[in-house]
PDB file of N, CA, C and O in Angstrom:
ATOM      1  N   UNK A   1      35.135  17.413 234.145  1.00  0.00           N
ATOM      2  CA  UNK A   1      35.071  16.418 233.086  1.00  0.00           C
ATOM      3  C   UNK A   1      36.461  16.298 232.495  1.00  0.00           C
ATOM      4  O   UNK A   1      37.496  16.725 233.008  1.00  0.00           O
ATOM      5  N   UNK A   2      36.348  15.709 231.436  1.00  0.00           N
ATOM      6  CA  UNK A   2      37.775  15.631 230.931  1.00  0.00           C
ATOM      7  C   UNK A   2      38.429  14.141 230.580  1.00  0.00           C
ATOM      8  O   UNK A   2      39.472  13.961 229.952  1.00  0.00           O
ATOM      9  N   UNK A   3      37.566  13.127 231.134  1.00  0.00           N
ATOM     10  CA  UNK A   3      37.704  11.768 230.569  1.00  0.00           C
ATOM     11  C   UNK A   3      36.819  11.128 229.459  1.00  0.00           C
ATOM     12  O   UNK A   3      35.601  11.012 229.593  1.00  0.00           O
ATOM     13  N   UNK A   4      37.585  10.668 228.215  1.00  0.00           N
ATOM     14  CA  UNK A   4      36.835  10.861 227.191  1.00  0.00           C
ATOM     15  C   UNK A   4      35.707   9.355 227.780  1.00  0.00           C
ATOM     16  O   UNK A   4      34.580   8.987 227.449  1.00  0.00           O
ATOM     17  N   UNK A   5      36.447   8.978 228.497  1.00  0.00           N
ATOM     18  CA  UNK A   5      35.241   7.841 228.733  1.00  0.00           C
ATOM     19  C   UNK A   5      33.430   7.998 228.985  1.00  0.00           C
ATOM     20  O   UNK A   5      32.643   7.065 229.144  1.00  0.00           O
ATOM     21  N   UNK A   6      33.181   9.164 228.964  1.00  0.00           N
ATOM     22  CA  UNK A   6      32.022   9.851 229.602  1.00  0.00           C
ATOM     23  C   UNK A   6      31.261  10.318 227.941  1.00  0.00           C
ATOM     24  O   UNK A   6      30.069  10.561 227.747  1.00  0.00           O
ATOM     25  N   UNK A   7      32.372  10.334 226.926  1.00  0.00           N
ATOM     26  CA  UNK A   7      32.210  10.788 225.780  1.00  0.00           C
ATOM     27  C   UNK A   7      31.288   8.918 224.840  1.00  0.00           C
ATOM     28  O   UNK A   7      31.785   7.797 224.735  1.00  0.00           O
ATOM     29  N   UNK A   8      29.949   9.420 224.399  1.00  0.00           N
ATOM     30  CA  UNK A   8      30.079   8.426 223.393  1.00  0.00           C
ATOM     31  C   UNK A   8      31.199   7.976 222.373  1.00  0.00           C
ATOM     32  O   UNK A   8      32.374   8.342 222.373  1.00  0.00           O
ATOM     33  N   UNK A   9      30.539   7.046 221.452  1.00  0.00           N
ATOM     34  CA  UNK A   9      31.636   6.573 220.914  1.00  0.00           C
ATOM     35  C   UNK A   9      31.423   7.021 219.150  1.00  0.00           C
ATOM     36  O   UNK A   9      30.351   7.207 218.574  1.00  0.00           O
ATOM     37  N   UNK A  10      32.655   7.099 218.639  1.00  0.00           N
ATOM     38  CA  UNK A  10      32.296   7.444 217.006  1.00  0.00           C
ATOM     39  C   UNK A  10      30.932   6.807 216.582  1.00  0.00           C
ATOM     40  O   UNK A  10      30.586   5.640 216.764  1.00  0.00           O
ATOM     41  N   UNK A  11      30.335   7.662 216.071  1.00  0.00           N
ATOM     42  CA  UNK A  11      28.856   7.215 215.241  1.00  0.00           C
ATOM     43  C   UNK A  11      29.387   6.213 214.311  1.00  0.00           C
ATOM     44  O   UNK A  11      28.621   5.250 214.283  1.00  0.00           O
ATOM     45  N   UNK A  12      30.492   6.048 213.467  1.00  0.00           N
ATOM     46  CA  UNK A  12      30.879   5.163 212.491  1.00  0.00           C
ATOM     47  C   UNK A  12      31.192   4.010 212.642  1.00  0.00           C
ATOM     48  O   UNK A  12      30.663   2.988 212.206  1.00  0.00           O
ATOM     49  N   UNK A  13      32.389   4.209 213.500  1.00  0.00           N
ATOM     50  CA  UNK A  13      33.294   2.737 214.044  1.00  0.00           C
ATOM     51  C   UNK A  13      33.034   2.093 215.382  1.00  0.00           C
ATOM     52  O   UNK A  13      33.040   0.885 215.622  1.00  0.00           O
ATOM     53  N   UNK A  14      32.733   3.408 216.483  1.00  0.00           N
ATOM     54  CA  UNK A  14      32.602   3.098 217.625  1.00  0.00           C
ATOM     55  C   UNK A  14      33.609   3.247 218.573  1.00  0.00           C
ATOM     56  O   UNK A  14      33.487   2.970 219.766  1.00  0.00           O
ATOM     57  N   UNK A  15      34.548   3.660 218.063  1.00  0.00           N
ATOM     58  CA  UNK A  15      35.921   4.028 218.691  1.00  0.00           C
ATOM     59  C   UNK A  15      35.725   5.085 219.317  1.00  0.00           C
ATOM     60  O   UNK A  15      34.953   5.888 218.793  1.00  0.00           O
ATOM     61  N   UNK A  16      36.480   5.511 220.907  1.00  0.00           N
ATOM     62  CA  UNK A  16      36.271   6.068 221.728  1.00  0.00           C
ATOM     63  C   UNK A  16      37.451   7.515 221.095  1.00  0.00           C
ATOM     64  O   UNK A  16      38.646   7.436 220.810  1.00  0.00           O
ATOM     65  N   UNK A  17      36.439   8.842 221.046  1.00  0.00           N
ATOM     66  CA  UNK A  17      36.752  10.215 220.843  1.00  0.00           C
ATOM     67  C   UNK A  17      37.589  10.959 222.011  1.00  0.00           C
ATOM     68  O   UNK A  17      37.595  10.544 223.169  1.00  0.00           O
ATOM     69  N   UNK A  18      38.184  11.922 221.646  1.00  0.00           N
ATOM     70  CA  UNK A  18      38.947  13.172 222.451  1.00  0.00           C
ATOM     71  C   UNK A  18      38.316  14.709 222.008  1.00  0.00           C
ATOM     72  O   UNK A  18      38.213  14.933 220.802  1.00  0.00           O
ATOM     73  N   UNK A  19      38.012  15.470 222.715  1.00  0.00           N
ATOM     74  CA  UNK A  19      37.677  16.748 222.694  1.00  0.00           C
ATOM     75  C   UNK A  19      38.726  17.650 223.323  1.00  0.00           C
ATOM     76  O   UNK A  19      39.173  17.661 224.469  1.00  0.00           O
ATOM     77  N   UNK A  20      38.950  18.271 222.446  1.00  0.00           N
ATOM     78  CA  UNK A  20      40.093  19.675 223.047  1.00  0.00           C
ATOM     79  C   UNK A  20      39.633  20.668 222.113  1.00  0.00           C
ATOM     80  O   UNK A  20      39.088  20.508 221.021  1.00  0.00           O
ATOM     81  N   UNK A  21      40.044  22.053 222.918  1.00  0.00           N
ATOM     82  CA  UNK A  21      39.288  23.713 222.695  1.00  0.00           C
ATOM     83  C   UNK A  21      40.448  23.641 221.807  1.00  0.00           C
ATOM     84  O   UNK A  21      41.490  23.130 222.217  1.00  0.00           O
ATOM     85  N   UNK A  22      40.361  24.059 220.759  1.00  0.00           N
ATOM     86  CA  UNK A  22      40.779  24.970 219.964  1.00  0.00           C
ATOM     87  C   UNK A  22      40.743  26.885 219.407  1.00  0.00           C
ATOM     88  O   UNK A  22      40.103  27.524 218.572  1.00  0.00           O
ATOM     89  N   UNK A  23      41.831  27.213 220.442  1.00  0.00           N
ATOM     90  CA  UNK A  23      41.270  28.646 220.454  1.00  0.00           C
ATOM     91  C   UNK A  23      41.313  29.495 218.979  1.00  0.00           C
ATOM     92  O   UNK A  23      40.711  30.524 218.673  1.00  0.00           O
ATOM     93  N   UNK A  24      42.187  28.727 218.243  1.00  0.00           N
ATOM     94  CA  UNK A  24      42.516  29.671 217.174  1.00  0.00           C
ATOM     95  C   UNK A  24      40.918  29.508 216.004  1.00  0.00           C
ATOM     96  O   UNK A  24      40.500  30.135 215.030  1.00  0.00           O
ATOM     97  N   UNK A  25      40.528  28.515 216.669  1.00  0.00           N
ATOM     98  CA  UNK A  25      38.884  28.730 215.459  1.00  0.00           C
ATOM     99  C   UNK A  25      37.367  28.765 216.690  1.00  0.00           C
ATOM    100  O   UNK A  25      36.198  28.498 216.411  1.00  0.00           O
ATOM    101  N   UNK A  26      37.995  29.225 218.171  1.00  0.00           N
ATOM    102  CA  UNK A  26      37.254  29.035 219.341  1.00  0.00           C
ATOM    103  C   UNK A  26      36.035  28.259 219.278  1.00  0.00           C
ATOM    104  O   UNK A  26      34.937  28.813 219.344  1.00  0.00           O
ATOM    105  N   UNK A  27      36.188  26.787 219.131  1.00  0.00           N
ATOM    106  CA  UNK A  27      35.771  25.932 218.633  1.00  0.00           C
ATOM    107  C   UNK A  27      36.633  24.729 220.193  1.00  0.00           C
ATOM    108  O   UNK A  27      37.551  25.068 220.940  1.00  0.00           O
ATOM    109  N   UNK A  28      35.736  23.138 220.173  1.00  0.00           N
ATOM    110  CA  UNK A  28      35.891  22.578 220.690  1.00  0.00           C
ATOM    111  C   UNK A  28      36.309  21.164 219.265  1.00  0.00           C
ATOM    112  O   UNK A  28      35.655  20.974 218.239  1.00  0.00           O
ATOM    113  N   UNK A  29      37.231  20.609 219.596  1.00  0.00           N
ATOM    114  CA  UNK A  29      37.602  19.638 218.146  1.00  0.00           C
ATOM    115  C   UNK A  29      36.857  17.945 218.676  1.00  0.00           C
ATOM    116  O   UNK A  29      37.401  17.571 219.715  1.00  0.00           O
ATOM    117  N   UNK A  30      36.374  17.497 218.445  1.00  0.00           N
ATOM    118  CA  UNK A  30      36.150  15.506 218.722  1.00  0.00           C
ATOM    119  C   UNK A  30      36.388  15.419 217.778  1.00  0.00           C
ATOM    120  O   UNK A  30      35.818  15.850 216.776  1.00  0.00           O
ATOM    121  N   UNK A  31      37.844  14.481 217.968  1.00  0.00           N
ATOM    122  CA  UNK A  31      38.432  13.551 216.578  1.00  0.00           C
ATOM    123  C   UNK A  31      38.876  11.960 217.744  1.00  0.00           C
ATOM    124  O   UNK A  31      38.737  11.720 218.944  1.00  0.00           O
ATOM    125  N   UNK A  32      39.437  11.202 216.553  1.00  0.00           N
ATOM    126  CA  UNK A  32      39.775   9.855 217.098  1.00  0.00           C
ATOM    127  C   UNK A  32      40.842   9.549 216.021  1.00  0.00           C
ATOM    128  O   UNK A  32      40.590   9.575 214.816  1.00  0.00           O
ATOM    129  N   UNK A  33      42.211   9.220 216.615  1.00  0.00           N
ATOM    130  CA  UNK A  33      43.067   8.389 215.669  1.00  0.00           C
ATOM    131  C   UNK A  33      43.029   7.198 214.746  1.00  0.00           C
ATOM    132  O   UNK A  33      44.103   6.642 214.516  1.00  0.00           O
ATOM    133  N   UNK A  34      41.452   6.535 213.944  1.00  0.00           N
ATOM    134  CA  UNK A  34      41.431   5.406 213.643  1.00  0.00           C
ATOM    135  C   UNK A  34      41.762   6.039 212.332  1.00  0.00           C
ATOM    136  O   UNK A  34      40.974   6.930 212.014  1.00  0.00           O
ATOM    137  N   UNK A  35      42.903   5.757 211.342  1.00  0.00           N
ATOM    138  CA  UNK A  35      42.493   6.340 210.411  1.00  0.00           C
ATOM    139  C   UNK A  35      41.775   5.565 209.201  1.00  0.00           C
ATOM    140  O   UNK A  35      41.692   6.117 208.103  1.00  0.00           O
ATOM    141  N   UNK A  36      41.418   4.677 209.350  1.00  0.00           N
ATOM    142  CA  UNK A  36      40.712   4.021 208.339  1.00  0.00           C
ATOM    143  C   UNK A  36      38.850   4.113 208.634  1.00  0.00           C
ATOM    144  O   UNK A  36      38.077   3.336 208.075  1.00  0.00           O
ATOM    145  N   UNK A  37      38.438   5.102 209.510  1.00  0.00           N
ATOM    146  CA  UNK A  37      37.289   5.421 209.780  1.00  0.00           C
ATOM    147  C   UNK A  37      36.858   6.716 208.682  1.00  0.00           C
ATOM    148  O   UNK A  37      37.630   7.375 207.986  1.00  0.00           O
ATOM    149  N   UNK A  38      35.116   6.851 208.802  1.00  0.00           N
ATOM    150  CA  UNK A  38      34.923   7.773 207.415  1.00  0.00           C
ATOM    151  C   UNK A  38      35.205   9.187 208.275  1.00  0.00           C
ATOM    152  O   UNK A  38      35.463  10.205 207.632  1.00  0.00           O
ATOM    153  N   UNK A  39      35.147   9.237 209.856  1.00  0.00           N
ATOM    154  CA  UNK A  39      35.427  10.458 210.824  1.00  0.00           C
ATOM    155  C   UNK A  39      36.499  10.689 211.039  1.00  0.00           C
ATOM    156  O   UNK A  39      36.905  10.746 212.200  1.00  0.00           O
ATOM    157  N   UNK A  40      37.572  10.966 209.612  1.00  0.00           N
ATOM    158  CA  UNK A  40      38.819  11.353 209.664  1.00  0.00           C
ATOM    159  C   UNK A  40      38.705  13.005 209.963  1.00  0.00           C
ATOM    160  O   UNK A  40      39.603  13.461 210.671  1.00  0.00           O
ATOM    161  N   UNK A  41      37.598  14.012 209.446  1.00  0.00           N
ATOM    162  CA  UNK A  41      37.604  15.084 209.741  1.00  0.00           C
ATOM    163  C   UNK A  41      37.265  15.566 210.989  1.00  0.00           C
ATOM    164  O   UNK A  41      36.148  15.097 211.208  1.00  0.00           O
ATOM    165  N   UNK A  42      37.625  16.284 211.989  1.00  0.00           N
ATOM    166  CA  UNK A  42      37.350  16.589 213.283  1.00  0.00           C
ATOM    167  C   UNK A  42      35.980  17.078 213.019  1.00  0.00           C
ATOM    168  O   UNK A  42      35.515  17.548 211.980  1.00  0.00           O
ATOM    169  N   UNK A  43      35.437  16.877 214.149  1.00  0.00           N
ATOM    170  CA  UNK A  43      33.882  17.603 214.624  1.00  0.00           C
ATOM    171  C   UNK A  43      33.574  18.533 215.220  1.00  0.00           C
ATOM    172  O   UNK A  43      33.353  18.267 216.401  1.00  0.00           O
ATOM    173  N   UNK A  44      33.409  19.850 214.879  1.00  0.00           N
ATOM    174  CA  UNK A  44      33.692  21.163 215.521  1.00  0.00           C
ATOM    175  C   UNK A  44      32.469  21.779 216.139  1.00  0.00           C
ATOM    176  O   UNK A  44      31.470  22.026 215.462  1.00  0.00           O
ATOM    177  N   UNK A  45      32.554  22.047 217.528  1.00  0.00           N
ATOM    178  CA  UNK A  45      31.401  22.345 218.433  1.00  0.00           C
ATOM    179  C   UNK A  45      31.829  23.643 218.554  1.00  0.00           C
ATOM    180  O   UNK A  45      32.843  23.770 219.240  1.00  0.00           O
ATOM    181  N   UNK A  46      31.164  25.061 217.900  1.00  0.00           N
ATOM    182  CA  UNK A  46      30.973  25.952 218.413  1.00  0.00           C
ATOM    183  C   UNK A  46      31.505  26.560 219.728  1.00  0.00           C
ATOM    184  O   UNK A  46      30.859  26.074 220.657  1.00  0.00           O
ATOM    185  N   UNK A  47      32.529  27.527 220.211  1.00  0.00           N
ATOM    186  CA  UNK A  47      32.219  28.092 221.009  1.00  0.00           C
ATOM    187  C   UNK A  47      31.452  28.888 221.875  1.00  0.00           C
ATOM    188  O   UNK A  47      31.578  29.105 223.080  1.00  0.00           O
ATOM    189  N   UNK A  48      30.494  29.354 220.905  1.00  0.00           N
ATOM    190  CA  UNK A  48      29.225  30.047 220.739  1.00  0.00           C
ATOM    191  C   UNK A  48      28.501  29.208 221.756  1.00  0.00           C
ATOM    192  O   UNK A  48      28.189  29.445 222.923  1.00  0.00           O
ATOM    193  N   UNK A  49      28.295  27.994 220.859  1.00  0.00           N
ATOM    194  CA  UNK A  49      27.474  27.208 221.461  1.00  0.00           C
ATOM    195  C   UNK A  49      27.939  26.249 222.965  1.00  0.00           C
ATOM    196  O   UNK A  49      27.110  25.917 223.812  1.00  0.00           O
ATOM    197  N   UNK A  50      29.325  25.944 223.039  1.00  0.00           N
ATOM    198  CA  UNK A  50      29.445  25.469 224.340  1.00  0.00           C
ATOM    199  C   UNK A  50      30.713  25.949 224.978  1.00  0.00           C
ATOM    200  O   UNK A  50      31.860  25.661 224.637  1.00  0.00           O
ATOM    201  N   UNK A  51      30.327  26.724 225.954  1.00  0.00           N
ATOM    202  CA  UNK A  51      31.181  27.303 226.926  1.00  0.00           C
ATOM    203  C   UNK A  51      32.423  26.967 227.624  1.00  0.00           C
ATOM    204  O   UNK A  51      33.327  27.744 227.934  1.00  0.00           O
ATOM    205  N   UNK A  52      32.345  25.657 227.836  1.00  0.00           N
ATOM    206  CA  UNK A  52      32.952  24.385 228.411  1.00  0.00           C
ATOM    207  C   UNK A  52      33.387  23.670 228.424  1.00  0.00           C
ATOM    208  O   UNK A  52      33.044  23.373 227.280  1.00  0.00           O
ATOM    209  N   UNK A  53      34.129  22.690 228.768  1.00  0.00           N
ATOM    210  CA  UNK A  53      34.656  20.981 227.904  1.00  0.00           C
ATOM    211  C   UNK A  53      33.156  20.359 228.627  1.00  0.00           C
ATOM    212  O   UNK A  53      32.632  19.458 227.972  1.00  0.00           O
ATOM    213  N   UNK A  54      32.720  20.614 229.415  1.00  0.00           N
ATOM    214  CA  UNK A  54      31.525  20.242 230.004  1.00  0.00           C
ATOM    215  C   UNK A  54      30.292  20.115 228.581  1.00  0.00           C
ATOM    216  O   UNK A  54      29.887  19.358 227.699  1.00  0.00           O
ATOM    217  N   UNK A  55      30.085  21.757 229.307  1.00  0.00           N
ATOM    218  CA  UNK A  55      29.093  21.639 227.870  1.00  0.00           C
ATOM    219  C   UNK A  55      28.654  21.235 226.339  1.00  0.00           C
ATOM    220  O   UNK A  55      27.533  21.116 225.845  1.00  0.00           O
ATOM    221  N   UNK A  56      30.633  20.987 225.492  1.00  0.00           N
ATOM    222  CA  UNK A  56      31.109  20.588 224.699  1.00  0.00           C
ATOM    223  C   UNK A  56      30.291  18.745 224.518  1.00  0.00           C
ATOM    224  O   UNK A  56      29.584  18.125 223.723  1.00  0.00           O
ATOM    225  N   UNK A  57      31.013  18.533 225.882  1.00  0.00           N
ATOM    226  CA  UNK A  57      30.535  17.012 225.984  1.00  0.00           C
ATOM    227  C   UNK A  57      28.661  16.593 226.196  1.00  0.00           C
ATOM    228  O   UNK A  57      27.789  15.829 225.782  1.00  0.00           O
ATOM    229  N   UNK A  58      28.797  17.246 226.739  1.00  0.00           N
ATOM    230  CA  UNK A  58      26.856  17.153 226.489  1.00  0.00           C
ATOM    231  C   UNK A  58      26.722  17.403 225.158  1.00  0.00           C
ATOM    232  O   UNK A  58      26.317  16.394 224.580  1.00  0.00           O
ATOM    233  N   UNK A  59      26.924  18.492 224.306  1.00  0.00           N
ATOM    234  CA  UNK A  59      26.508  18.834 222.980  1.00  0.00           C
ATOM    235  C   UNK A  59      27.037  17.289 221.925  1.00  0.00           C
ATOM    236  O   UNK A  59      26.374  16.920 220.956  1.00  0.00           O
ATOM    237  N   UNK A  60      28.120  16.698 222.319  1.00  0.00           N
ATOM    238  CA  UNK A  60      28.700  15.945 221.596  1.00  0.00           C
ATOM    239  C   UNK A  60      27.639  14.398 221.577  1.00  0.00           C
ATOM    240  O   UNK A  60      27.160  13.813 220.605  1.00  0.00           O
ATOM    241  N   UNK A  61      27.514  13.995 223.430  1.00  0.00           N
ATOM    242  CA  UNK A  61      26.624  13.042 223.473  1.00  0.00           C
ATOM    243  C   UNK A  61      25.471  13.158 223.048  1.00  0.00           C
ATOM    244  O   UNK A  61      24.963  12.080 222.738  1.00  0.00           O
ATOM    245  N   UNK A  62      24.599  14.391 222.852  1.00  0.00           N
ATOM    246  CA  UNK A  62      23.233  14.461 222.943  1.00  0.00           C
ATOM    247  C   UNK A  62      22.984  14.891 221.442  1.00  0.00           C
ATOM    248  O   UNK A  62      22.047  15.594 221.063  1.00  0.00           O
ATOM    249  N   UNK A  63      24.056  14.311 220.592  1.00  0.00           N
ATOM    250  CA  UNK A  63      24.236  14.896 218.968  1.00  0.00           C
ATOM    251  C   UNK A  63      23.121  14.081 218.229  1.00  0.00           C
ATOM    252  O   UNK A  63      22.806  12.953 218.610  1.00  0.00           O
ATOM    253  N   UNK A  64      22.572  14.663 217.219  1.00  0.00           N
ATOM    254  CA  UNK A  64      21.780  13.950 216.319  1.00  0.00           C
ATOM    255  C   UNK A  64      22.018  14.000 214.818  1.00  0.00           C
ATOM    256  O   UNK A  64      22.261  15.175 214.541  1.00  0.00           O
ATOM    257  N   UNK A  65      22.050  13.349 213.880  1.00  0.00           N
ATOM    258  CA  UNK A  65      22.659  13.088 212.521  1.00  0.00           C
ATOM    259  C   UNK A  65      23.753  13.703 212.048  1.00  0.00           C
ATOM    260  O   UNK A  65      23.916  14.396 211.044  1.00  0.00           O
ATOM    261  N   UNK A  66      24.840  13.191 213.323  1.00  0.00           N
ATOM    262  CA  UNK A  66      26.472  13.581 213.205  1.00  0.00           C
ATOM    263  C   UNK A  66      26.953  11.873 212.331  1.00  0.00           C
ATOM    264  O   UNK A  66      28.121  11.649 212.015  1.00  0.00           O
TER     265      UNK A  66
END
């Protein structure tokens, strides 16, 4: 994986997201450069919870009241 195209789109604006691991909070980040969107704060997926940029991205698409 690895193309955000596979990634839904911001719940807000609709603008297409990026996911990258962040090891220092071992965490996965989805943010988007719009800055006039209310999803200025990144969206942090657990490492816990996803192993993967794979799994990351399933957890991200299959999100509910993000």
């Amino acid at each position: 994986m690895g193309s955000n195209s596979n990634l839904k789109p911001c719940p807000f604006c609709g603008d297409t997201v990026n996911i990258v691991y962040n090891s220092l909070d071992n965490a996965y980040k989805v943010y988007h450069d719009k800055g006039e969107c209310n999803f200025i704060e990144p969206f942090y997926i657990d490492g816990e919870h996803a192993e993967s940029l794979a799994e990351a991205y399933k957890i991200w698409n299959t999100r509910s009241g993000v």
